[in-house]
C-alpha positions, 0 to 999 in steps of 0.5 A, a space after each residue: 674145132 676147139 684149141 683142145 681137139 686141135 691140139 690132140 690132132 696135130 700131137 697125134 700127127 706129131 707122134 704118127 710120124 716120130 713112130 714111123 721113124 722109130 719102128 722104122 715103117 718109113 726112111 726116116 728123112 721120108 717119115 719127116 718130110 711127109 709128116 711135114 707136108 701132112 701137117 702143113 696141109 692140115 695146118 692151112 686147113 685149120 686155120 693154124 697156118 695163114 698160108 704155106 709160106 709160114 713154114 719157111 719162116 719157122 725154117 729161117 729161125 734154124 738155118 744156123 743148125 742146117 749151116 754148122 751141118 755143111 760147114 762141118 761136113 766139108 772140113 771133116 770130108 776133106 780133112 778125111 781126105 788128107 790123112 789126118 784121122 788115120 794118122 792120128 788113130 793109128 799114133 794112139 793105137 800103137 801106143 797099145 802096143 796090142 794090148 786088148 784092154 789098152 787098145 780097148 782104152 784108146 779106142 774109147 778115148 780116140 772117138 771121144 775127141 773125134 766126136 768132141 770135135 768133129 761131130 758124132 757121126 765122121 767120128 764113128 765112121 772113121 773109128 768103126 771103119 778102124 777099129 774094124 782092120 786092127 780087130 781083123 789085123 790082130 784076130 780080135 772079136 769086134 764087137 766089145 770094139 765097136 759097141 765100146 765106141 760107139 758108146 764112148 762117143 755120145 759121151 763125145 758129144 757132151 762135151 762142146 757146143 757143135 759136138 752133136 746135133 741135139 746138143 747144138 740144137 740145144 745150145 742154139 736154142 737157149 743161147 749157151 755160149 760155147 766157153 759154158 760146156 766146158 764149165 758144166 758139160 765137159 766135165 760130166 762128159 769125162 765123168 761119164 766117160 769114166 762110168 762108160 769105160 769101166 762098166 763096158 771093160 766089165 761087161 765084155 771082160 771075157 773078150 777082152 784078154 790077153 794071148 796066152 803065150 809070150 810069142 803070140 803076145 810079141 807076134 801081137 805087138 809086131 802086127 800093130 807096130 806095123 802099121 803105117 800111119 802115113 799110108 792114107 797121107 801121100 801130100 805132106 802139104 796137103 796134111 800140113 794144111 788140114 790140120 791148120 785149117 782144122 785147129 784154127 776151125 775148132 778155136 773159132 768156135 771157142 772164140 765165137 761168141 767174144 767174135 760177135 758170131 755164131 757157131 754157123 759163120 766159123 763152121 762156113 768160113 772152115 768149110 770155104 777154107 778148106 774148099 779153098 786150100 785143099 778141095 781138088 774136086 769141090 763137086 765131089 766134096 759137095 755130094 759128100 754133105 749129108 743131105 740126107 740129115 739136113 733134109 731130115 731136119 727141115 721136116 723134124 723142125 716144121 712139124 714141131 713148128 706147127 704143133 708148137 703154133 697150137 700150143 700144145 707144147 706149151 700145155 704138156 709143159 704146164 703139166 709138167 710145172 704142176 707136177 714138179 711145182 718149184 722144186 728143181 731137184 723134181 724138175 731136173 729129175 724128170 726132164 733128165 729122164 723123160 729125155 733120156 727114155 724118150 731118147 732111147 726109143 725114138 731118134 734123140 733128134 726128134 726128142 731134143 726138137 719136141 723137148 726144145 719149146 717146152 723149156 722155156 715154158 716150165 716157168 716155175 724153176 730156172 731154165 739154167 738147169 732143164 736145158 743142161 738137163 735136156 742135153 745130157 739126157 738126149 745124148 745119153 739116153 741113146 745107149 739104152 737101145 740099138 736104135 737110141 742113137 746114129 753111133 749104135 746104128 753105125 756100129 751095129 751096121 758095121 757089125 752085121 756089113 763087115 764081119 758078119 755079126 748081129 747083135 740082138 736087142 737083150 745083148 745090148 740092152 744088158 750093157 747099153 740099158 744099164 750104162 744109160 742108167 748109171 750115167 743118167 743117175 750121175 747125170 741127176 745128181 751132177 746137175 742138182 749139185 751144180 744148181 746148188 753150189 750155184 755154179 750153172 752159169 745164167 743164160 739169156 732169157 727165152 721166152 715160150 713165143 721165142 722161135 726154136 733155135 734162134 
């Protein structure tokens, strides 16, 4: 068989799977890890594998994405435990004082920090879980709330190293150190924050007002002062204790590089500490990883894996390079929003991992800014529709489980479709502008051959 018809039976293998993750004809850890069997199977077949075991060592390459995901399940797991998030959410939301606009502000911000920290999905757990008892409390719609949120937090996820899971696939791979987010990613995800709010304020402005009368104002502000932030947190110690471990984990990963670690090692290191200090049931805590997400990544990394070995990433890439030539401001453009859109149709996961090997390959521009332009393109262009990104998928779920709402694909494409272009537009231009100044920082050399993720 020909390099090129090997090529277009393993892509079309690829692209087999990924829209059985995106129309959602099969659980998408399923789609992955059958997809990753087929492929394998037909890998050993072809001659494109010498033998099954190869795909263990493209999984050893990216065994440091697989342990930031259970160091950091376990820290947020037990710190949930705790009370810590509740305490935290319900301090900010008094300060509201029931204010719909103000409440509406706080809540965007609170899951900004808890995605920027604690990863995207805990942060929309914790949030939409929430914001869904004071919207009932206060006798609010929910839906403004929970799509408000849900988008605020993939502008959370830009803003560190280990923030979301494409953007630490992403890191991983193109080795940026975690101090250079808050030099080039932090500062668009505010910015994009920014756009986030304003344009979600105005597109839900008729749901967000104020009671009409000063007794149901004042009635408002009682029912929120109520609130007990305290009643999830019975063990001061154990509270104490969380939040030291927590604050300690969040500057290892600052600190990490400078250490001679890696993200993987403090996120471990946070996980066993908190097991050590704080886990009573560590069987429970452990149920309580996501298998499911890791299992769903072994098989997303062993597909690209072996389509990678036929180098029919290689070849989309080159197709890319002779369409934008050597002009960044093209390049950028192009992966910014071939990202994005791909983002907003299939999973960003899936998108980031395929887009991942095809960076270093467009060799005829810089690298520094196709990868800041992959990582802002995957995490944003998930606003666009309702299955774009996990914080949609839980807020939406959480909507139809909790309060009975459903919300169709033409709402939501009427607020999230045009966020995703508004913030990609800026994203465009963020990026073009940072390159020109020359203010990307420069980041190691990787080579097309080099392994994903190591």
């Amino acid at each position: 068989m020909s390099e090129t018809a090997l090529q277009l039976l393993f892509a079309s293998l690829m692209i087999a799977t990924y829209a059985a993750i995106a129309f959602e004809l099969l659980h998408k850890t399923i789609a992955a890890l059958v997809g990753a069997l087929v492929l394998t199977a037909v890998g050993i077949a072809t001659g494109v594998l010498p033998h099954y075991t190869a795909v263990y060592d493209m999984l050893g390459h990216d065994l440091p994405i697989l342990a930031v995901i259970i160091g950091t399940s376990i820290l947020v797991e037990l710190a949930g435990q705790s009370g810590l998030f509740h305490f935290l959410a319900i301090r900010i939301v008094k300060q509201t004082g029931g204010h719909p606009i103000r409440l509406f502000l706080a809540l965007q911000l609170l899951v900004f920090v808890f995605a920027a920290l604690l990863t995207i999905v805990p942060a929309m757990l914790i949030v939409s879980g929430l914001s869904l008892v004071i919207c009932k409390s206060l006798r609010l719609s929910p839906t403004p709330y929970l799509l408000g949120i849900a988008f605020a937090s993939n502008s959370g996820t830009l803003c560190t190293f280990a923030s979301g899971l494409p953007t630490l696939m992403i890191g991983t791979a193109a080795k940026i150190p975690y101090a250079q987010f808050l030099v080039v990613s932090l500062p668009f995800a505010l910015v994009s924050l920014v756009v986030c709010y304003l344009w979600t304020r105005h597109a839900f402005r008729r749901d967000l007002v104020l009671p009409q009368s000063e007794q149901a104002m004042a009635e408002l502000e009682a029912t929120v002062s109520a609130f007990d932030e305290w009643a999830l947190a019975p063990d001061l110690k154990a509270f104490t204790r969380a939040a030291v471990i927590l604050s300690l984990t969040i500057v290892g990963f600052a600190v990490a590089k400078p250490l001679g670690v890696g993200p993987d090692f403090i996120a471990l290191v946070g996980g066993a500490a908190m097991l050590l200090f704080h886990g009573k049931h560590v069987e429970e805590t452990v149920k309580k990883i996501n298998w499911t997400v890791i299992l769903f990544f072994s098989g997303l990394f062993i597909i690209v894996g072996i389509v990678k070995e036929t180098h029919a990433l290689e070849r989309v890439a080159g197709a890319l390079t002779a369409l934008t030539g050597d002009s960044v401001p093209l390049s950028v453009a192009i992966v910014t929003w071939f990202s994005g859109l791909a983002s907003a149709i299939v999973d960003n996961i899936p998108v980031a991992a395929t887009m991942i090997p095809m960076v270093p390959a467009m060799d005829s521009v810089p690298h520094e800014p196709l990868w800041w332009s992959l990582i802002i393109g995957a995490n944003l262009g998930g606003n666009a529709t309702p299955i774009g990104s996990i914080s949609c998928v839980i807020a939406l779920h959480a909507l139809a489980k909790e309060a009975g709402i459903h919300v169709g694909w033409g709402r939501f494409l009427a607020v999230g479709g045009v966020l995703m272009a508004l913030q990609l537009f800026l994203a465009t231009l963020w990026i073009i502008g940072y390159d020109a100044f020359d203010l990307l920082p420069a980041l190691p050399p990787t080579l097309p051959t080099e392994p994903t993720g190591h």
